[in-house]
Structure formats: structure tokens, C-alpha cells
C-alpha positions as CSV (number, residue, x, y, z in Angstrom):
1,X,28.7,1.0,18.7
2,X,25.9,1.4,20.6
3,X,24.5,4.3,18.9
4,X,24.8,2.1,15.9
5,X,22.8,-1.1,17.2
6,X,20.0,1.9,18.7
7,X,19.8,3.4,15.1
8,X,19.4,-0.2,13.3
9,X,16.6,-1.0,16.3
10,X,14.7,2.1,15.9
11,X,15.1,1.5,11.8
12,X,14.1,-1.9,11.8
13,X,11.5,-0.8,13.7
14,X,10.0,2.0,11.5
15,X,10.1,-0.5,9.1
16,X,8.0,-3.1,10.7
17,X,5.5,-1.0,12.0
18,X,5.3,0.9,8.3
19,X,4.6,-3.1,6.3
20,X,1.9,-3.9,9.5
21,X,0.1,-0.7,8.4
22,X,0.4,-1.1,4.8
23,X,-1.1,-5.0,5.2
24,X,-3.8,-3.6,7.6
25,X,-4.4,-1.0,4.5
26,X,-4.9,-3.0,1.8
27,X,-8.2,-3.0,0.8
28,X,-8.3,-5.8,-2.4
29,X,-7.4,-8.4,0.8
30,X,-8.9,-9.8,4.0
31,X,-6.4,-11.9,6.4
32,X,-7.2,-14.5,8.8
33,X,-6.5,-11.8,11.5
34,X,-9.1,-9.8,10.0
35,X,-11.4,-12.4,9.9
36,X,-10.5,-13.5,13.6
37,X,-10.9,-9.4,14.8
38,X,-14.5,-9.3,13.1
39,X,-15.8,-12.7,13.5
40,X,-18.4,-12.1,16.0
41,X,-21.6,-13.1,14.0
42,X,-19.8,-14.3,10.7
43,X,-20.1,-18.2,9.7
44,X,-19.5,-18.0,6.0
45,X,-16.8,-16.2,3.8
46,X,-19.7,-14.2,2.3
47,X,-20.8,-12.9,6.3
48,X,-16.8,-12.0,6.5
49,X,-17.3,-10.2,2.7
50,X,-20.9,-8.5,3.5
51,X,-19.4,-7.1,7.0
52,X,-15.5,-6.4,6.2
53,X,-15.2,-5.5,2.4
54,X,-19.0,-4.5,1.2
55,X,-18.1,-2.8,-2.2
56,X,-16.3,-6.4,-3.7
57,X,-19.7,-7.0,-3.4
58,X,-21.2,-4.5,-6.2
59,X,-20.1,-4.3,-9.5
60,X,-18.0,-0.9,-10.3
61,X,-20.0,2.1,-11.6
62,X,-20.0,3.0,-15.1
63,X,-18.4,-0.1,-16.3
64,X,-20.0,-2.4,-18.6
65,X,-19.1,-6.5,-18.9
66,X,-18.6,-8.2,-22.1
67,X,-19.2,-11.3,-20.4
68,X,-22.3,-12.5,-22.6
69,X,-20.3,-11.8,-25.1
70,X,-17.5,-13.9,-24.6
71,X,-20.1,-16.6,-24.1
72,X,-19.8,-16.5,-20.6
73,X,-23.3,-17.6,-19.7
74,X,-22.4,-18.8,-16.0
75,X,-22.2,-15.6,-14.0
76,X,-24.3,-12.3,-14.0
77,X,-22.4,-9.9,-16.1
78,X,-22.1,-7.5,-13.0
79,X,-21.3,-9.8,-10.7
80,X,-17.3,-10.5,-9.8
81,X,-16.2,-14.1,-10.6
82,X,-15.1,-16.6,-7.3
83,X,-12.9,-18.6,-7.2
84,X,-12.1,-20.8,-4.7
85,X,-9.4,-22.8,-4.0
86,X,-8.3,-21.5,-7.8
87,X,-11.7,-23.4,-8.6
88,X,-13.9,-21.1,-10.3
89,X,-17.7,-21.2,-8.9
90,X,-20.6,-20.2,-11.3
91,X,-22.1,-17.5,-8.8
92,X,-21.6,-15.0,-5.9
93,X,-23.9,-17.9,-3.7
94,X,-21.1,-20.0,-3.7
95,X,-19.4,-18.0,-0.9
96,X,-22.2,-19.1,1.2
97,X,-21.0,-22.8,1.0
98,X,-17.5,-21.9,2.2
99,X,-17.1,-22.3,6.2
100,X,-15.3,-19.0,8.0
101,X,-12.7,-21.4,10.0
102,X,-11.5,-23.2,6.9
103,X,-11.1,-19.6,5.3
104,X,-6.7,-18.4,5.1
105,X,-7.8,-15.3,2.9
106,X,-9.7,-13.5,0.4
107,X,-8.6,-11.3,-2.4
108,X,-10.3,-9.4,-4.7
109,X,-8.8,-7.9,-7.9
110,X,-10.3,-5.1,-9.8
111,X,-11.2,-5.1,-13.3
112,X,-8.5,-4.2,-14.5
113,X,-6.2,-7.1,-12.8
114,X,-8.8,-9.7,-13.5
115,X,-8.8,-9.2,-17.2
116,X,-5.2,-9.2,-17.4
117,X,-4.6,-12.2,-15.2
118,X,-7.7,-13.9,-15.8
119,X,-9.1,-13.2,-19.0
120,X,-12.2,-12.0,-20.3
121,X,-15.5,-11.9,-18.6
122,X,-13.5,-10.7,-15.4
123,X,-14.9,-7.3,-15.9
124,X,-16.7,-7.2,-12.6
125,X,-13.5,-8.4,-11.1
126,X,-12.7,-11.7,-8.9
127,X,-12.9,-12.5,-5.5
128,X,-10.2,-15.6,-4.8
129,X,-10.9,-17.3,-1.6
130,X,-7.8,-19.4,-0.3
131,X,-8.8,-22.5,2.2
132,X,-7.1,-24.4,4.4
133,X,-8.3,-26.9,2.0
134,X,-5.8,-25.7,-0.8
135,X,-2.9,-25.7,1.5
């Protein structure tokens, strides 16, 4: 029996340990505890972005948007879309407006994700910032 409760522990343990890595891993996200472990100097969700997840920043290389085609003529065609609070924003500047202590989490999906969730003129991919605001 007790070898039986030891092997769950240690199991449920491996598996624990394996999902805090994997969340610390993910690069297309940025947690409150990331925020919280870098915040020394950040004010704004773009500070948090510039400092913790530079390349959502830049547009992918060698892609090209179709975004003035679409008629799309509020964002920069290299530029990813925001959206905050599932409120799309017309430009990257918007992050500036969003206070670091009312940020929950950022996502960014890649070109390929924003197009197929989104919808064109996501080819510079999203960044989706989720407020305390929304919740």
C-alpha cells in the first residue's frame, strides 16, 4: 500500500512539475507571474512586451500582408493586430494606454492562428491582451 500511495506521489509529481515547465515554456504567452518576476521598470503592457517577448514585436520574415488588400486601412501591414479586452485597437501604440497592474495576460498568435481564428489582415499575427477589466 504504501509503495502504491509513494508511486502516485512521485507521479503526480512528475506531472506537476512537467505542466509548470511547459506553461513557463510557452512562448505565444506572458502570465501575471511573468509580469510580476520582470516588473522592475515596466508600467505599460508594451514595457512588459518590449522587455519579455521582443519578437511579437516585429513582423515575421519573408511574409507579406494582404492587409491593404482586404481594405484593412487601420493597421501597418507588418504590424500584429491588438486586441484588447477582445476590443480590437487600430495600432501597436495602443499597448502604451494599457496599465501593467490591470494586465491578467497577453497572447500572441502567429500568422497562421490569426488568419484562421481571426480572419484576414491577421497576417502579422495578434497580440490579445486580457485585463482585469474583462473579467
Amino acid at each position: 500500500m504504501r509503495r502504491l500511495l509513494a508511486r502516485t506521489l512521485l507521479l503526480l509529481l512528475v506531472v506537476s512539475g512537467s505542466a509548470l515547465a511547459q506553461k513557463r515554456g510557452d512562448r505565444s504567452l506572458i502570465t501575471r507571474a511573468d509580469i510580476d518576476e520582470g516588473a522592475s521598470g515596466m508600467l505599460t503592457a508594451q514595457d512588459a512586451i518590449q522587455r519579455l517577448r521582443p519578437n511579437w514585436l516585429r513582423p515575421p520574415l519573408g511574409r507579406n500582408s494582404a492587409a491593404g488588400m482586404m481594405g484593412d486601412g487601420n493597421a501597418k501591414s507588418n504590424e500584429a493586430i491588438i486586441y484588447i479586452d477582445d476590443v480590437r485597437q487600430p495600432n501597436l501604440e495602443s499597448l502604451r494606454t494599457v496599465a501593467l497592474d490591470k494586465v491578467v495576460s497577453m497572447k500572441y498568435l502567429d500568422q497562421n492562428r490569426a488568419v484562421q481564428m481571426l480572419g484576414p489582415g491577421h497576417e502579422a499575427g495578434s497580440i490579445q491582451v486580457t485585463t482585469v477589466n474583462k473579467r
